[in-house]
LUMDO-664592 format. One record per residue (C-alpha): residue number from 1; z negated, x, y negated. Coordinates in Angstrom, 3 decimals. Layout:
N
{site NUM {Z X Y}}
...
***
This chain:
496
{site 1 {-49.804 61.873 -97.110}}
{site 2 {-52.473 63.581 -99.489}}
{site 3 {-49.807 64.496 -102.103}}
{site 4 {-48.363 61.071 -102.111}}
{site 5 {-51.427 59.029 -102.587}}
{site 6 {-51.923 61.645 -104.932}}
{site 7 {-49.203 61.240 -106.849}}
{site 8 {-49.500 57.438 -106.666}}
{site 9 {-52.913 57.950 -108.126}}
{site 10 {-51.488 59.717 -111.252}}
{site 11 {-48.920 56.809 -112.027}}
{site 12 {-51.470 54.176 -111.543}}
{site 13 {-53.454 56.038 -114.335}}
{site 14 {-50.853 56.128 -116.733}}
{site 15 {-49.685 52.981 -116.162}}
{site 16 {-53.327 51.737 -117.241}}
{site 17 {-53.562 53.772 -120.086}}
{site 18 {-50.052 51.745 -121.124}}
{site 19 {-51.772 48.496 -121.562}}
{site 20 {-53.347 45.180 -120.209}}
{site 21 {-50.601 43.494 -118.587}}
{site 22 {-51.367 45.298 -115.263}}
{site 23 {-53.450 42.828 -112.838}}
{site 24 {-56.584 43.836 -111.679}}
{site 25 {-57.035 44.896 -108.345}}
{site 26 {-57.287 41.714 -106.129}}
{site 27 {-55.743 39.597 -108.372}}
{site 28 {-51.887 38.615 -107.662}}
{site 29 {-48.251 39.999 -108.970}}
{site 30 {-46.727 36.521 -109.568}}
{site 31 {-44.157 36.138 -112.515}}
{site 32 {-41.218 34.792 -113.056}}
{site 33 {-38.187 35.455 -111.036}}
{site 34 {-34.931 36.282 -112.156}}
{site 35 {-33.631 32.688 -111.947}}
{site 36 {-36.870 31.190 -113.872}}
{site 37 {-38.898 30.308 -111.163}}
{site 38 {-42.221 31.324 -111.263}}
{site 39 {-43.369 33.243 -107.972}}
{site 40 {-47.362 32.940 -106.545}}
{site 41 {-49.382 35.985 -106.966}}
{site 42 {-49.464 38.235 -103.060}}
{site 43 {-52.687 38.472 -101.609}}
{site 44 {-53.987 41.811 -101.488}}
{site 45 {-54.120 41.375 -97.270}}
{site 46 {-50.740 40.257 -97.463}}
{site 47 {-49.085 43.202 -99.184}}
{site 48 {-45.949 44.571 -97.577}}
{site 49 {-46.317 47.599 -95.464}}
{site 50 {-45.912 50.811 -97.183}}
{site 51 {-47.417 49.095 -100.406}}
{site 52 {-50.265 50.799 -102.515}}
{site 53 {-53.274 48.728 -103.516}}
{site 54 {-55.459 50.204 -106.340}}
{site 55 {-57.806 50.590 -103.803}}
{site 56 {-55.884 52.781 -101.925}}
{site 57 {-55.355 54.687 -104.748}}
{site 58 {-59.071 55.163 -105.479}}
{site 59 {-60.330 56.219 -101.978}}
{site 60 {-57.027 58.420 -101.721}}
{site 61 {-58.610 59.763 -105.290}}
{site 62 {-61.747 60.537 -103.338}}
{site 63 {-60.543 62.562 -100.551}}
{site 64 {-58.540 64.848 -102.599}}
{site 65 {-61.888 65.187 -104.649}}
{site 66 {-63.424 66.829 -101.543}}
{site 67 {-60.638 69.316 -101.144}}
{site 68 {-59.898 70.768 -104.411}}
{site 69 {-62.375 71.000 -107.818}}
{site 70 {-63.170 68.077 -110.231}}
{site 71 {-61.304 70.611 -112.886}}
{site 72 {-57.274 69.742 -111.303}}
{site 73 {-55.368 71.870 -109.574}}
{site 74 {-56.784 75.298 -110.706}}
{site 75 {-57.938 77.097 -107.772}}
{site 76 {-62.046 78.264 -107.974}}
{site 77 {-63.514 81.243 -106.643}}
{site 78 {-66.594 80.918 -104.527}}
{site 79 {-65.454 77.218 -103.200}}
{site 80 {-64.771 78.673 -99.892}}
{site 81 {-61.238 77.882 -99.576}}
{site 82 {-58.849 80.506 -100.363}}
{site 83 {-56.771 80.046 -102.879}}
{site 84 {-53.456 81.159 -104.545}}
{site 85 {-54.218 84.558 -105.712}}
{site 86 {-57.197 84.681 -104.120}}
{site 87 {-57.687 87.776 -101.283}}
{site 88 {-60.497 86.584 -99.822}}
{site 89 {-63.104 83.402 -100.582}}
{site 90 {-66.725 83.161 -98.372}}
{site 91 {-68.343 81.086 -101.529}}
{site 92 {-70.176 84.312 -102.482}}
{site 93 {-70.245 88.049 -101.698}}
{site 94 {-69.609 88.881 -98.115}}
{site 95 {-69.931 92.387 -96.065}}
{site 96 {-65.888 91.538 -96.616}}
{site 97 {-65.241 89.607 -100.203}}
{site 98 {-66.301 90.404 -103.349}}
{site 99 {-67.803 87.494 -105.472}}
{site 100 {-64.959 87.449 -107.360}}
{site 101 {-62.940 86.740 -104.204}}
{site 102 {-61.110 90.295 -103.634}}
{site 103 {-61.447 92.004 -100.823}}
{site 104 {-64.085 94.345 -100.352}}
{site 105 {-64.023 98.061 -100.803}}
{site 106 {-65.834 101.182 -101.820}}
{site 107 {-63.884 102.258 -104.988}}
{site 108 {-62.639 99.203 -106.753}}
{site 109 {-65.248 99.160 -109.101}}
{site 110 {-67.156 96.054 -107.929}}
{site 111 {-70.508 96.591 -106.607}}
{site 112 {-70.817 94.541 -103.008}}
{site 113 {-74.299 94.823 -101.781}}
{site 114 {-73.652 92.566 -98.943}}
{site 115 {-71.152 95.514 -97.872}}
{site 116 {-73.716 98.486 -98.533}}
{site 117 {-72.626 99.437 -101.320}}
{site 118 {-75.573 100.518 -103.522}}
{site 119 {-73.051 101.527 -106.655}}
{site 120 {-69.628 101.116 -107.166}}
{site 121 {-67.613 103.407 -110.010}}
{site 122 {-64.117 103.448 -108.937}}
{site 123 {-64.675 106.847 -107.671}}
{site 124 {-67.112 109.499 -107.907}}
{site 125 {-69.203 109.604 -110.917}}
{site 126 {-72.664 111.184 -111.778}}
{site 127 {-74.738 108.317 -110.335}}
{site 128 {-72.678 107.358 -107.800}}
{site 129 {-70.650 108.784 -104.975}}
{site 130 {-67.607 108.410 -104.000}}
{site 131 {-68.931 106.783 -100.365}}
{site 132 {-70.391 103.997 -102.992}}
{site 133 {-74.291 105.000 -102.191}}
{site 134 {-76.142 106.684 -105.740}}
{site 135 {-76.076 110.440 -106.039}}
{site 136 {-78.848 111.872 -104.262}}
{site 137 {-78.995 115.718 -103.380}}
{site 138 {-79.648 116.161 -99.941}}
{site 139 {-77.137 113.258 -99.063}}
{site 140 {-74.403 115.532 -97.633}}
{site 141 {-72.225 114.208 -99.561}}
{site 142 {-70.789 116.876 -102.563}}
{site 143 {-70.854 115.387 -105.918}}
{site 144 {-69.484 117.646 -108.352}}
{site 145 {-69.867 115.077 -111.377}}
{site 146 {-73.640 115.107 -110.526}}
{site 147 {-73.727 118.935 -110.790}}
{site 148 {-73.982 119.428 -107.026}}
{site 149 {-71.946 122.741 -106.435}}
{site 150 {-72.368 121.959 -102.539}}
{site 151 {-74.404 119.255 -100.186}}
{site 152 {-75.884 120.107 -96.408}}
{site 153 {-78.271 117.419 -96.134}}
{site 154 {-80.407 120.293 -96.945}}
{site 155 {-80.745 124.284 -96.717}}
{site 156 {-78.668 126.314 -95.215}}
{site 157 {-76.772 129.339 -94.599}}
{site 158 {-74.418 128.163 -97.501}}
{site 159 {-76.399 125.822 -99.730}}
{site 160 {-79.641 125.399 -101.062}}
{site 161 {-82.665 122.460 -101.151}}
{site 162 {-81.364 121.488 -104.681}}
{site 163 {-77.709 121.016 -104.168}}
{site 164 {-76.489 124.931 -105.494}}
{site 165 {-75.067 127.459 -103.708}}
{site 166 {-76.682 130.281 -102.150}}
{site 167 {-77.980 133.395 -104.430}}
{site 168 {-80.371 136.166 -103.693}}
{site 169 {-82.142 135.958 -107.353}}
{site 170 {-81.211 132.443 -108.258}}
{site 171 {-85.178 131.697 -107.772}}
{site 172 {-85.069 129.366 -105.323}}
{site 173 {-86.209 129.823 -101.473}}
{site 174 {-83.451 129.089 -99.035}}
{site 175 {-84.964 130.235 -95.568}}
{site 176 {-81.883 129.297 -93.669}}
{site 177 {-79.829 131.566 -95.389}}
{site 178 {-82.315 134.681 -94.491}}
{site 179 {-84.231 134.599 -97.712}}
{site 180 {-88.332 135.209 -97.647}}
{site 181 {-88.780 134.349 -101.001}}
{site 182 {-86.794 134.406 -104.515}}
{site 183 {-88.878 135.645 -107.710}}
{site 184 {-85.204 135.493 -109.376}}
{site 185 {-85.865 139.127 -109.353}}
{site 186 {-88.690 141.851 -108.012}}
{site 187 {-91.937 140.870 -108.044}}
{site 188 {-95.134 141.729 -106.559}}
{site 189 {-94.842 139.711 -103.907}}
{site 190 {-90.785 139.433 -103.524}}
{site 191 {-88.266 142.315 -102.904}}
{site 192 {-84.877 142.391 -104.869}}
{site 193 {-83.476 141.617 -101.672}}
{site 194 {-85.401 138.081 -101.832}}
{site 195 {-87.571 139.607 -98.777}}
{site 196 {-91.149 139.600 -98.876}}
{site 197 {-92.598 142.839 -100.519}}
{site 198 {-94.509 144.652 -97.746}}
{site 199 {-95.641 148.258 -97.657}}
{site 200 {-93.454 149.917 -95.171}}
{site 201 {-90.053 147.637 -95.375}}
{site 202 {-88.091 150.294 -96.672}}
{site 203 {-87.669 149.414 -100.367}}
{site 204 {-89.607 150.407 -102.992}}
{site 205 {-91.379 147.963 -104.983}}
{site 206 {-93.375 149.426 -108.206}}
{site 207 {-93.944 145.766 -109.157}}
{site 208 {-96.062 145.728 -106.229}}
{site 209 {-97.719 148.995 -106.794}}
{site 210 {-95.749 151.137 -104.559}}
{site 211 {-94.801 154.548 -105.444}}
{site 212 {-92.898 155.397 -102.471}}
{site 213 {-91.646 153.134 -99.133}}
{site 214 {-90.284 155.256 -96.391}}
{site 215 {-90.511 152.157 -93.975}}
{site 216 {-92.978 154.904 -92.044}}
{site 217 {-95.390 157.489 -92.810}}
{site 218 {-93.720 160.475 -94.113}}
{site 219 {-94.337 163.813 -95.370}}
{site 220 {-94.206 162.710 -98.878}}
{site 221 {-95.580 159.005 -98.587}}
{site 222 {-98.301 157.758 -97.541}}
{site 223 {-99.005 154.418 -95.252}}
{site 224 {-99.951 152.705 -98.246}}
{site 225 {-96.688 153.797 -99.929}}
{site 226 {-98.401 156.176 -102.208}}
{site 227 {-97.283 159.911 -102.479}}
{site 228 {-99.390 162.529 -99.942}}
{site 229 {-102.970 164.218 -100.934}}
{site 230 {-105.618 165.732 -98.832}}
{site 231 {-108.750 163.752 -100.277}}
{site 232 {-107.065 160.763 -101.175}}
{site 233 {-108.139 158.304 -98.606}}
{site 234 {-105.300 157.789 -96.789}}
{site 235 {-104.882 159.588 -93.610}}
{site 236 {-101.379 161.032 -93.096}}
{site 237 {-100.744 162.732 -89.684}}
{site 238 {-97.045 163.357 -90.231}}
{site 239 {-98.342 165.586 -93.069}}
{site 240 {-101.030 167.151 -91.075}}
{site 241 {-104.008 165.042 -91.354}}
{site 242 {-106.003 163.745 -89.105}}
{site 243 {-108.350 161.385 -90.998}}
{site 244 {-108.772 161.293 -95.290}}
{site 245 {-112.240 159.882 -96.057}}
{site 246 {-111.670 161.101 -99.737}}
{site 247 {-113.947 163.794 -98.894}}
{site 248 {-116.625 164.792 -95.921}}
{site 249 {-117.940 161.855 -93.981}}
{site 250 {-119.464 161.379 -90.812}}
{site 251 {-115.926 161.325 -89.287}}
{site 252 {-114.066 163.726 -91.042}}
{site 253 {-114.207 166.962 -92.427}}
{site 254 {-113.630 168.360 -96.012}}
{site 255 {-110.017 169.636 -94.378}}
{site 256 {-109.102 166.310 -93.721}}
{site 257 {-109.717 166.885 -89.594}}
{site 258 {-111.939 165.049 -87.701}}
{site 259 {-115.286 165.882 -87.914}}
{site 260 {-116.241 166.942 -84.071}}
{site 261 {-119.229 168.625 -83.038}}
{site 262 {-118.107 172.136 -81.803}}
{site 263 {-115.045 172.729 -84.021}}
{site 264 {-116.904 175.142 -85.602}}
{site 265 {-117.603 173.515 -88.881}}
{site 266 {-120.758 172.561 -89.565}}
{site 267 {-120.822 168.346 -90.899}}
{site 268 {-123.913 167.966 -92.382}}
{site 269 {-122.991 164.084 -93.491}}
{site 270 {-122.329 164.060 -89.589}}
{site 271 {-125.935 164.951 -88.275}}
{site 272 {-124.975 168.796 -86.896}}
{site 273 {-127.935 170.929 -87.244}}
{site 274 {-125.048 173.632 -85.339}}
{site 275 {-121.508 173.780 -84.399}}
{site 276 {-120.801 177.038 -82.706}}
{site 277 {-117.914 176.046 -81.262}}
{site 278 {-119.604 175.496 -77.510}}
{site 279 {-122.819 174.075 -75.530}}
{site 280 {-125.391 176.863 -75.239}}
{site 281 {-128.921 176.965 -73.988}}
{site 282 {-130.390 176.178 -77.169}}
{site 283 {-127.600 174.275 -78.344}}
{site 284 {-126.301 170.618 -77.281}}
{site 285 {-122.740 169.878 -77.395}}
{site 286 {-123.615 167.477 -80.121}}
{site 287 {-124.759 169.972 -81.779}}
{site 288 {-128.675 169.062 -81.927}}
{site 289 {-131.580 171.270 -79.965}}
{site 290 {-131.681 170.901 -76.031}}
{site 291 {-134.196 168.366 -75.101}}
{site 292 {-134.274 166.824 -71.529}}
{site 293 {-134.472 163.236 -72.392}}
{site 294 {-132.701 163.525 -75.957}}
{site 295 {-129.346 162.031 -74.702}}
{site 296 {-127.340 164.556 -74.924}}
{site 297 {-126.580 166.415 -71.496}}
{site 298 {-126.545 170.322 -71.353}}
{site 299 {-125.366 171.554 -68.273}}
{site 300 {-125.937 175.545 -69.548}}
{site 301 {-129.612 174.037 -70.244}}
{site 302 {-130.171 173.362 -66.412}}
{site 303 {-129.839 169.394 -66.748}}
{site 304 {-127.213 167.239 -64.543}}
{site 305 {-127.366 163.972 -66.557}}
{site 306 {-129.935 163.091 -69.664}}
{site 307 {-129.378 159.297 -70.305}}
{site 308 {-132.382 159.632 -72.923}}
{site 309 {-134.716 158.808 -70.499}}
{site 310 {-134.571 157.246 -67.079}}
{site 311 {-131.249 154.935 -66.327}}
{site 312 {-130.135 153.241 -63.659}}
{site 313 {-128.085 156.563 -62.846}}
{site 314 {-130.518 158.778 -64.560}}
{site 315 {-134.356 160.094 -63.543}}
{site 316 {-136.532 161.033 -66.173}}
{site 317 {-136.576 164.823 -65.301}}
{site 318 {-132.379 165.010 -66.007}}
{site 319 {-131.986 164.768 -62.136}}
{site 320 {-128.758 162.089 -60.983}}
{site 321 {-130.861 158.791 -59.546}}
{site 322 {-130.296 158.465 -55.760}}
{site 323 {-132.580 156.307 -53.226}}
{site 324 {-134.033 159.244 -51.212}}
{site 325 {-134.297 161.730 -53.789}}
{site 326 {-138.395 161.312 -53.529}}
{site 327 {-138.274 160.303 -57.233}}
{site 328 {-139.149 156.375 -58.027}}
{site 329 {-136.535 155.337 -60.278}}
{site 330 {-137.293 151.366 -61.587}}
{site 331 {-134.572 151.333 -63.791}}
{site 332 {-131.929 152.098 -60.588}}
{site 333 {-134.183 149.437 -58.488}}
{site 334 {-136.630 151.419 -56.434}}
{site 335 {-139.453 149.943 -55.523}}
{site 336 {-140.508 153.016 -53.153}}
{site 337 {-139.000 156.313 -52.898}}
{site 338 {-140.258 158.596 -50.081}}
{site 339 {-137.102 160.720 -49.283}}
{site 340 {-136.204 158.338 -46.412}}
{site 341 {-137.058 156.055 -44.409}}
{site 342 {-140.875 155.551 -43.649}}
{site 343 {-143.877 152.585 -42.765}}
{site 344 {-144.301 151.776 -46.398}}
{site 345 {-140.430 152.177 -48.044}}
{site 346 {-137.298 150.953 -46.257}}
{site 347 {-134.012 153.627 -46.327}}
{site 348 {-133.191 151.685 -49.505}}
{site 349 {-136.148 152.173 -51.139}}
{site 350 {-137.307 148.430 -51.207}}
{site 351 {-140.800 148.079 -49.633}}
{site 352 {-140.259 146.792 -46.301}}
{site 353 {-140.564 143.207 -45.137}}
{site 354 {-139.137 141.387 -42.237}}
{site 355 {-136.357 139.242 -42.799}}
{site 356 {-135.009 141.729 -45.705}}
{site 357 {-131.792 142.436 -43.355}}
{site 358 {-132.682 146.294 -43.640}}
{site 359 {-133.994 147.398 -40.373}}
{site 360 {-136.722 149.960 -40.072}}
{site 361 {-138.192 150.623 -37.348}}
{site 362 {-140.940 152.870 -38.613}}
{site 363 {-142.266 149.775 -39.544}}
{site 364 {-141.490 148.750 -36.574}}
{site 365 {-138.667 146.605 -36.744}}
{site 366 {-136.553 146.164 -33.754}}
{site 367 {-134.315 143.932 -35.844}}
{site 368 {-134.068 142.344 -39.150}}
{site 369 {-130.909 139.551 -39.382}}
{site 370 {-131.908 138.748 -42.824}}
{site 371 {-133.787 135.679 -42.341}}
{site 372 {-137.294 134.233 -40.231}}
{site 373 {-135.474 132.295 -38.045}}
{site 374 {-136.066 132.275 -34.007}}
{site 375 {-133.647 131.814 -31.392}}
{site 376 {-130.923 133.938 -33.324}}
{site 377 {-131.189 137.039 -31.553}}
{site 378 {-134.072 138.359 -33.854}}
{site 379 {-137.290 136.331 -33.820}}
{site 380 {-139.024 135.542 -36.902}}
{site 381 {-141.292 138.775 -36.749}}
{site 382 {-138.358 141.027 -36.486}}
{site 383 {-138.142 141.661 -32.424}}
{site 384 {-135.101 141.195 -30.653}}
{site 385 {-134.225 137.866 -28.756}}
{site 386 {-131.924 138.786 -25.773}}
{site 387 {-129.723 135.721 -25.163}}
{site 388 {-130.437 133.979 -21.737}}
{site 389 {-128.375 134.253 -18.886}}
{site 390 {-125.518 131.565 -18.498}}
{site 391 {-125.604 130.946 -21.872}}
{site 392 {-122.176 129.297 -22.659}}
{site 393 {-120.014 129.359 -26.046}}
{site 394 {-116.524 128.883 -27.221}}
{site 395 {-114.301 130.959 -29.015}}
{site 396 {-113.837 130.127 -32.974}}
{site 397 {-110.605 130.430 -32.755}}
{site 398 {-109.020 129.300 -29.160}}
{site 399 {-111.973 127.219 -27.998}}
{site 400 {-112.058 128.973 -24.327}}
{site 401 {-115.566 129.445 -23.353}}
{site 402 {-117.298 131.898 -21.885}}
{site 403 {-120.744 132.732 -20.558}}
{site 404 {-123.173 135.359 -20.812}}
{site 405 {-124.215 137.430 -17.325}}
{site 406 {-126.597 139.405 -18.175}}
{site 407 {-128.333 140.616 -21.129}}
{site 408 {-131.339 142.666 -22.476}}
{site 409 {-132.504 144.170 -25.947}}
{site 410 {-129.592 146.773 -26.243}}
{site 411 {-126.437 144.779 -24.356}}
{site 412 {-125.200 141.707 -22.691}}
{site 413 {-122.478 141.271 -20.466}}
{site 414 {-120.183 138.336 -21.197}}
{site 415 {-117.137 137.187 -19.157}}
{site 416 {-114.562 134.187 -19.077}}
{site 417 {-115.714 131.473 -17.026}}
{site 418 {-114.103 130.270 -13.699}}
{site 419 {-110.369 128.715 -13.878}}
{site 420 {-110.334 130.052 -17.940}}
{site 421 {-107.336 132.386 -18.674}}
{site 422 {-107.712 131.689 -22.642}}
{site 423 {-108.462 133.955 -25.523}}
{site 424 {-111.297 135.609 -26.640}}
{site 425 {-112.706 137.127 -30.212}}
{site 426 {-114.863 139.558 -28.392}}
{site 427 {-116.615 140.886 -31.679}}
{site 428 {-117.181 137.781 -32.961}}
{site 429 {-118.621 136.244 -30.307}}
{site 430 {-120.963 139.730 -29.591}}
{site 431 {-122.714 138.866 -33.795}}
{site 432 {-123.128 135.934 -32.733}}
{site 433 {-125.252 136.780 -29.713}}
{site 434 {-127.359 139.135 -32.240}}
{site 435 {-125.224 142.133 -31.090}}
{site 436 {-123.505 144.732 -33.360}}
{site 437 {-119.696 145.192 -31.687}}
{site 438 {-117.768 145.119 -28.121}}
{site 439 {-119.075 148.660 -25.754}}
{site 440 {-116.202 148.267 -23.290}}
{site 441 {-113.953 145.497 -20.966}}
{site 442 {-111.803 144.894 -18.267}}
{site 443 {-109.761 142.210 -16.299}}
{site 444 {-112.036 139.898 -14.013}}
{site 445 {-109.568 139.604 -11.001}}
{site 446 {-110.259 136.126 -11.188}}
{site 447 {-114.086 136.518 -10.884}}
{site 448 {-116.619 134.824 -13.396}}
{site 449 {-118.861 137.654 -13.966}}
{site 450 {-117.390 139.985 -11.231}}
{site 451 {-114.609 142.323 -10.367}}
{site 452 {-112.429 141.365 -7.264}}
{site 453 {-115.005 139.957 -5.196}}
{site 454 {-115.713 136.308 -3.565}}
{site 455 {-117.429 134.099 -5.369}}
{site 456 {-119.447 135.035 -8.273}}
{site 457 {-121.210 133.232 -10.931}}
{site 458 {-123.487 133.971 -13.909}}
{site 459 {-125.872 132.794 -12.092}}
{site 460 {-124.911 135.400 -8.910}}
{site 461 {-122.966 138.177 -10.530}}
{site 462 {-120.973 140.696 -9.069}}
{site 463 {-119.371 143.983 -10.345}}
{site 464 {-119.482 144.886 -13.862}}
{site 465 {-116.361 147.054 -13.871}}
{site 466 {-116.204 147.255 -17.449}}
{site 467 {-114.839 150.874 -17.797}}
{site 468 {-112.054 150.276 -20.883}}
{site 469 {-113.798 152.030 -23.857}}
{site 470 {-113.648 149.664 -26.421}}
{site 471 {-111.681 151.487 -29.353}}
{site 472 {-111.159 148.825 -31.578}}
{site 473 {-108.290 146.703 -30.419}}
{site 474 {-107.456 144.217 -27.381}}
{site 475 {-105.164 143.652 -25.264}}
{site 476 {-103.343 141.005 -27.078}}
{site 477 {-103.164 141.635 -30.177}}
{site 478 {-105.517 140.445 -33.189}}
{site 479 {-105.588 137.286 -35.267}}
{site 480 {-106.986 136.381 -38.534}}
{site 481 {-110.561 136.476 -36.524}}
{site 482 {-109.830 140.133 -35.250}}
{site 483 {-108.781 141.499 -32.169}}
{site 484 {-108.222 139.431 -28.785}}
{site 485 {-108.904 139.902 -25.030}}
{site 486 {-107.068 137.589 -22.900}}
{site 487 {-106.504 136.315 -19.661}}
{site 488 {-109.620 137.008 -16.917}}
{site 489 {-111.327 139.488 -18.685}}
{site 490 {-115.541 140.430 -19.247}}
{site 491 {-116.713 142.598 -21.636}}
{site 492 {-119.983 144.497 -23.094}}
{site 493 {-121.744 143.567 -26.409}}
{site 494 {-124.009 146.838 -27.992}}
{site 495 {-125.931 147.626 -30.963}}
{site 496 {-124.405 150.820 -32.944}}
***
């Protein structure tokens, strides 16, 4: 429909570029007829069907204006319509059309940003690769137009940090490919190898100084990498030496051995007023005169320690320190030393005092728990507290109780208590009473502080049969707590 308004439109146009006979739109097309009549002019509305008004003409005019360019029929790139010989038309660059409506693609020379192309050659050239991005080394991509002899998006085994291939000596570091450092040649702090000059690696670097490099001490070569010399410093003990001071020092002697009192060489430079080879009575083994108190200890001199004066393991007189030796000793901690125990010194030579947990009973202790506390088996002033009778407890660790019998000064009987066939921690239970350990047990028969009897009670006992030494162990085993007495059992707490 288009192309025949279209072409309606055209004829119309020439025909008024012909002349002024043609009627204007809306007026009639009356004339003459072909027998001389004369014929009215047709209304516009009245127009056959199929007829073309100028009107028609114009607004067919229009819409072809909106479809193709006010330049005719020649197609326009960028328009958005695709044309003949067009590939591709998005009225500008696309991620797939090029602005000048082809298609696209890294390598045909047109640079489409929308498409991420930051160059665009026709191929690989020295600014751009052949991927379309600009030559960068480091890129991973190989441009050989750029000078890139290889591209690993960095160092490695095979290429270096600028884009060249790996060479020991080509004065560039390339740490993935094993190299230390590259001085593009020896230097004094790079090996020809392109490893980092160090004494002792084996190669010799007289860049760096080094006269030899045995990768180890040597007869011939020094530590430092310098040749061997008795005097020179360095102490070579694959060549003999033993120290190298560059001469006699406090350490070492002129021979290059250690200087050592009693190696028979006198060291002045090391203090040695004598070296004869041994400790004698007028000689110390560090080579000084004897003196008791002078540090130095001389057993051929009489003394057994000499701590230059009195020590916590030391008495003044060269004696070993020991609490009873009847020598007061402040530096081991004595207070009192009177070869024992007496009224004024406790055994461990503290003065004594009740409540110091060191019993003496020359001072007339009859106990000391370590504290001033009553009612704990020791009173305040140091006498024993028997506990009273029927006194009950539990065990820490089974909770069974038990009760005490009888008791004095120096033991208590103890026993399970009536229906109870539970477990017991005998020792535990006989510190807690004020008592040292268990004297002896045995079963109950049933009895509550008795041995096969009627009725007994704490508070009317019966037979102590407690004739089990105690050696140590119960009769069911131990725990974490220590050994266990079970069932119906009584036994004996004593003081060692």
């Amino acid at each position: 429909m288009k192309a025949t308004k279209l072409t309606l439109a055209f004829a119309l146009l020439s025909c008024f570029a012909c002349g002024d006979d043609i009627p204007a739109v809306g007026e009639g097309t009356g004339g003459e007829a072909d027998d001389g009549t004369t014929t009215a002019p047709m209304p516009v509305d009245t127009m056959p069907a199929g007829s073309t008004t100028e009107s028609d003409t114009a607004e067919d005019s229009a819409e072809s204006g909106e479809a193709e360019s006010s330049g005719g029929d020649e197609p326009v790139c960028g328009d958005g319509v695709v044309d003949e010989g067009e590939a591709c038309d998005d009225a500008g660059e696309s991620e797939s059309c090029n602005d000048d409506c082809s298609a696209a693609s890294c390598g045909d020379g047109a640079i489409n940003a929308a498409a991420g192309e930051e160059c665009d050659d026709g191929g690989e050239s020295d600014s751009c690769d052949d991927d379309c991005t600009a030559v960068v080394c480091g890129d991973g991509s190989v441009n050989q137009l750029a000078g890139e002899e290889c591209d690993t998006s960095g160092r490695s085994l095979r290429c270096d940090a600028d884009c060249t291939n790996v060479s020991c000596g080509d004065g560039f570091v390339n740490t993935a490919a094993g190299e230390s450092c590259d001085g593009a040649g020896e230097s004094e702090t790079c090996n020809i190898d392109c490893s980092d000059a160090a004494c002792g690696d084996g190669i010799t670097n007289t860049t760096a100084g080094e006269e030899c490099d045995d990768s180890a001490e040597t007869e011939t070569c020094d530590v430092d990498c310098t040749g061997v010399s008795c005097g020179d410093g360095v102490a070579n003990t694959v060549a003999g030496e033993s120290c190298d001071d560059g001469g006699e020092s406090a350490a070492c002697n002129i021979d290059c051995t250690p200087a050592s009192c009693g190696d028979g060489i006198i060291n002045a430079t090391a203090g040695e007023d004598c070296d004869v080879l041994a400790e004698t009575e007028t000689c110390d083994a560090d080579c000084t005169e004897v003196t008791c108190g002078d540090g130095t200890l001389n057993e051929t001199a009489g003394e057994l320690c000499d701590d230059g004066g009195e020590s916590e393991t030391c008495d003044d007189d060269c004696t070993p320190a020991s609490c009873g030796d009847g020598v007061i000793n402040g530096a081991a901690g004595e207070a009192c030393d009177d070869s024992g125990e007496s009224a004024e010194c406790d055994v461990d030579c503290t003065v004594p005092v009740c409540g110091d947990n060191v019993l003496n009973e020359t001072a007339g202790e009859q106990c000391d728990d370590g504290n001033n506390d009553d009612d704990d088996g020791c009173s305040a002033i140091c006498e024993f507290e028997a506990p009273e009778v029927c006194l009950d407890g539990n065990d820490e660790g089974s909770a069974q109780e038990w009760t005490v019998c009888s008791a004095d000064a120096d033991a208590a009987w103890i026993s399970h208590t009536n229906g109870n066939l539970g477990q017991y921690h005998p020792i535990l239970i006989c510190q807690s009473l004020g008592y040292d350990t268990v004297g002896a047990w045995n079963g109950t028969c049933g009895n509550e502080c008795g041995y096969c009897e009627g009725t007994t009670s704490c508070e009317s006992p019966g037979n102590q049969n407690t004739t089990n030494v105690w050696e140590g162990s119960g009769n069911c085993g131990e725990d974490a707590l220590g050994p266990i007495l079970c069932n119906t059992v009584m036994w004996t707490c004593v003081n060692e």
